[in-house]
C-alpha positions in Angstrom: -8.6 13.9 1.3 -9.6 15.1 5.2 -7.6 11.8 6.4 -3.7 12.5 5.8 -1.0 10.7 6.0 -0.9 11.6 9.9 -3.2 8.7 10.1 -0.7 6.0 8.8 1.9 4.0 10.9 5.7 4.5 10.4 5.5 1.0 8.3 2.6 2.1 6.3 4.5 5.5 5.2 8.0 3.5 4.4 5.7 1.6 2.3 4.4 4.9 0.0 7.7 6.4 0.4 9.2 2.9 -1.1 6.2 3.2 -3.7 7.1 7.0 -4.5 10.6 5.8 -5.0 10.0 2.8 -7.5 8.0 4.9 -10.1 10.7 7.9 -10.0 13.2 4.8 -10.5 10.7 3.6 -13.5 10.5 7.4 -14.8 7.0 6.6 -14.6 5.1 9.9 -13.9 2.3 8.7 -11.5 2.4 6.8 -8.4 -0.9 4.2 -9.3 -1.8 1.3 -7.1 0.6 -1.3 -8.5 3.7 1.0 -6.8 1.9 0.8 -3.4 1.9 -3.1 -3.9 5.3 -3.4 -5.2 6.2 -0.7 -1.7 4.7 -3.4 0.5 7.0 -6.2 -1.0 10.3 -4.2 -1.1 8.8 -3.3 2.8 10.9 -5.8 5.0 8.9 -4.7 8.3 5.2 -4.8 7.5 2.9 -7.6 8.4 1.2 -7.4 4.8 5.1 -7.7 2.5 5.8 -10.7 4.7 3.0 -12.6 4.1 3.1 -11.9 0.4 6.4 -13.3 -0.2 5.3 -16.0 1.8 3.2 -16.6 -0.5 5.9 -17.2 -3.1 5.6 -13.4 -4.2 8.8 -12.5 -5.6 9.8 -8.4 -5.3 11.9 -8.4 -8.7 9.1 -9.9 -10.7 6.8 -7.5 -9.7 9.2 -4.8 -10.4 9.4 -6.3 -13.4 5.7 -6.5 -14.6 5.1 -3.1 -12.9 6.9 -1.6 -14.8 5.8 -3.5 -18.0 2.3 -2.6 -17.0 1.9 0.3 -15.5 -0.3 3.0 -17.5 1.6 6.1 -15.9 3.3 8.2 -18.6 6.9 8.8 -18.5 8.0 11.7 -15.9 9.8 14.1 -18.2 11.7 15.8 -15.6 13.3 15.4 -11.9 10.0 16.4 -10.5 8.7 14.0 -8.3 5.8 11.6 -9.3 1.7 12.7 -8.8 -0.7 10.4 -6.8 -3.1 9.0 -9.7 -6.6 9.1 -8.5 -7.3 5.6 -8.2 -4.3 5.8 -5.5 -5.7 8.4 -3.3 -8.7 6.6 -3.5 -6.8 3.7 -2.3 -5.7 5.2 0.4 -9.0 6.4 1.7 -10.0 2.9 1.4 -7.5 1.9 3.3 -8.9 4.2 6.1 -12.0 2.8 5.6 -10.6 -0.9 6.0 -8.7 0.4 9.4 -11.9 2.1 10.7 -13.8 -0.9 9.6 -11.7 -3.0 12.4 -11.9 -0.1 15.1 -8.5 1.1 14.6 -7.1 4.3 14.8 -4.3 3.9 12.3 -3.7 2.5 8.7 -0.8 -0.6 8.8 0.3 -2.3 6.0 -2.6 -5.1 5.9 -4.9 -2.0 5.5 -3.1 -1.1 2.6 -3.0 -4.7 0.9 -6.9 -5.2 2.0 -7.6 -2.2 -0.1 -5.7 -3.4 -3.3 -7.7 -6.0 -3.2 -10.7 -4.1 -2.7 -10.1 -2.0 -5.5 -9.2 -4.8 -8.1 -7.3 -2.6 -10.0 -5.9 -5.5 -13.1 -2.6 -4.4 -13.1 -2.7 -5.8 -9.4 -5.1 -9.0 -10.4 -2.7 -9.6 -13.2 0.2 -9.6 -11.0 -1.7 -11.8 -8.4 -2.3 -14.0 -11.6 1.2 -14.7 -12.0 2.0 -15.8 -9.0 -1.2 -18.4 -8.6 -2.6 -16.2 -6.4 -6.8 -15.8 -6.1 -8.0 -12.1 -4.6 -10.4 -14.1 -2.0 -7.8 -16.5 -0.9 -5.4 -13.4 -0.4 -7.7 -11.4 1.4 -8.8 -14.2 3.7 -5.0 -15.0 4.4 -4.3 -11.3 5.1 -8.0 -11.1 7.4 -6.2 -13.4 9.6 -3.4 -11.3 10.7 -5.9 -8.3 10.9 -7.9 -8.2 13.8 -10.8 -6.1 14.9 -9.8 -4.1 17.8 -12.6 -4.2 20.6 -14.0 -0.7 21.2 -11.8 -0.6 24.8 -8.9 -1.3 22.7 -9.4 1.3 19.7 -7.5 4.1 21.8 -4.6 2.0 22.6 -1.8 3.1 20.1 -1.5 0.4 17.2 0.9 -2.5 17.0 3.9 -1.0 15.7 3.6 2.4 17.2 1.8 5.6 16.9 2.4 7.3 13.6 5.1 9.9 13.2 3.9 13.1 11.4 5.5 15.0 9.1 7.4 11.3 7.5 7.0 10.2 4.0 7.4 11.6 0.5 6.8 15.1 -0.6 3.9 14.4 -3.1 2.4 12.1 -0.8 2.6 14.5 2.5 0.6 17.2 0.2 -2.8 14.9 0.5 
């Protein structure tokens, strides 16, 4: 992937790092696109975990069913978990979603915006749960996602310019 993780915001990597965390905690031996969602619940500082539990998400019941549906295999050692493909395609759609509203880095709502892009059913199933539609979600998180002007786009994001060399191991190697 040519964008690395240089391109996230100090929120967005806590988020992976979280999502990194949860599937070594679930022994599961792949980080796939329901960790990254269950990351930006357990995140308490990113636009997109705040408006999700606002929603009535609840963290521990999508620990729960993450780790009841996730399709990673079971690490077998203390090695640290791989990125599945679908999750660094994920994040490149992510990219995409922050280029797509002229900014330079990828928050939180980029992240969310490309779950639901990438309708992956462990995430819909989840949404399911919870009463929650994929269009009704995406407009909601729209709203706190604005598109930068061009005379804004070099202006360093909200929550600050990204901090490389932060974040998990497996995730830096992208």
């Amino acid at each position: 992937m040519s964008d690395s993780l240089d391109r996230f915001t100090p929120t967005a990597r806590t988020v992976l790092r979280k999502a990194q965390e949860e599937a070594q905690r679930m022994q599961h031996a792949t980080i796939g696109p329901e960790h990254i969602f269950l990351g930006l619940l357990l995140d308490s500082e990113g636009i997109a975990g705040r408006l999700l539990r606002d929603m009535g998400v609840k963290p521990r019941v999508v620990q729960s069913s993450v780790a009841r549906l996730s399709l990673s295999s079971p690490l077998h050692s203390d090695e640290d978990p791989d990125l599945r493909q679908s999750t660094k395609m994920l994040l490149q759609i992510a990219v995409e979603e922050a280029k797509r509203r002229n900014n330079n880095t990828v928050d939180t709502q980029h992240l969310l915006l490309a779950l639901l892009r990438q309708q992956e059913w462990v995430i819909l199933a989840i949404l399911e749960q919870f009463g929650l539609k994929v269009n009704t979600l995406r407009r909601r998180v729209e709203q706190f996602t604005p598109t930068r002007s061009t005379a804004q786009a070099g202006a360093p994001a909200p929550g600050g310019a990204p901090q490389p060399g932060k974040g998990g191991t497996t995730l830096e190697q992208l």
